[in-house]
Each structure stands twice: as structure tokens, then as C-alpha cells.
N, C-alpha and C positions, 0 to 999 in steps of 0.2 A: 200373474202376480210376481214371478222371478224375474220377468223384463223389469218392472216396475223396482221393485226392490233392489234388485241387484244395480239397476244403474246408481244407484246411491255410493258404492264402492266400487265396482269397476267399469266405469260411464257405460258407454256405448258396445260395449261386448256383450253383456249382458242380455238387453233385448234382441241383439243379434245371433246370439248363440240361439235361445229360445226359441225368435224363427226359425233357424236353421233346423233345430231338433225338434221341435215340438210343433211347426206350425203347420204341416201337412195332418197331423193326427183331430186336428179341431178347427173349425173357421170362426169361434171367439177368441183361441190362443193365437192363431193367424192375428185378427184384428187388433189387436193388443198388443201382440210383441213388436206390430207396426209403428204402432200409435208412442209405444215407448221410446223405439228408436228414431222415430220420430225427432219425440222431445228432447232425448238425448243430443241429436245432431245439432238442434236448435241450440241448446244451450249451450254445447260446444264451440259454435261459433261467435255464440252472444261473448262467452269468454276470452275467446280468439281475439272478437272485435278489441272488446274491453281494453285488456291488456297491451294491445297493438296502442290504440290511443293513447293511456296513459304511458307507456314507454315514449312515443313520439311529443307528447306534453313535457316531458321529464326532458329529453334529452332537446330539446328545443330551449329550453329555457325559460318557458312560458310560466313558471313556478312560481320566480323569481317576484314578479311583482304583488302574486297573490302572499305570500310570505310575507310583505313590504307591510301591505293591506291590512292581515290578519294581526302584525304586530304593533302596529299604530291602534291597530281597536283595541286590542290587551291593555295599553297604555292609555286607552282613552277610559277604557273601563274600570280600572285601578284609580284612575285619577291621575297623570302623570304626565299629560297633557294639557 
């Protein structure tokens, strides 16, 4: 349950420490503090991903026309068009 919870505030430490300390003493705290760090890695990288694209969107320019897009509907939606 400290893998689990804890990654909420300090990601991937958490179920890693756990392992490290607790997971010779039980083979459910074992399976667990896996399974956490696990999901923590997972998520980790999902964000990595994430952010890596959205910075490459941004600095590419690719914004640019959805910006265009998004203000032409405002305007169509207003009536202004």
C-alpha cells in the first residue's frame, strides 16, 4: 500500500524504496511494490512521451493553423461570419 500511495507524491521512489526495504520480508509486498513500479515507470514515460510531442507541435508551428481554425468557429458561432 506505500508503493501505491506514495507514488502519488514521490513517483517512482516510492514503490522502489518499498521493494528495496520491505520486499524480501513478504512475496505479496514483493508483488506489489512491482506491480507499482511497474505503473509508475509506465506513466513516467507516457508523460515523457506526451510532453516531448506537445513541445515538438509547439515549436514546429503546427499550432498555427489550428489557432486559425479554432477562431473562424468562434466567429462562426457568434454569428460574425
Amino acid at each position: 500500500m506505500l508503493g501505491h500511495v506514495g507514488g502519488l507524491f514521490i513517483g517512482f521512489l516510492a514503490p522502489l524504496i518499498t521493494l528495496l526495504v520491505f520486499g524480501k520480508r513478504s512475496a505479496f509486498v514483493d508483488d506489489q511494490a512491482k506491480e507499482a513500479l511497474n505503473f509508475q515507470i509506465s506513466l513516467m514515460c507516457v508523460w515523457f512521451g506526451s510532453f516531448s510531442a506537445l513541445f515538438v507541435a509547439l515549436a514546429s508551428g503546427s499550432w498555427i493553423p489550428v489557432v486559425i481554425f479554432l477562431s473562424l468557429m468562434m466567429l462562426a458561432w457568434i454569428g460574425g461570419v
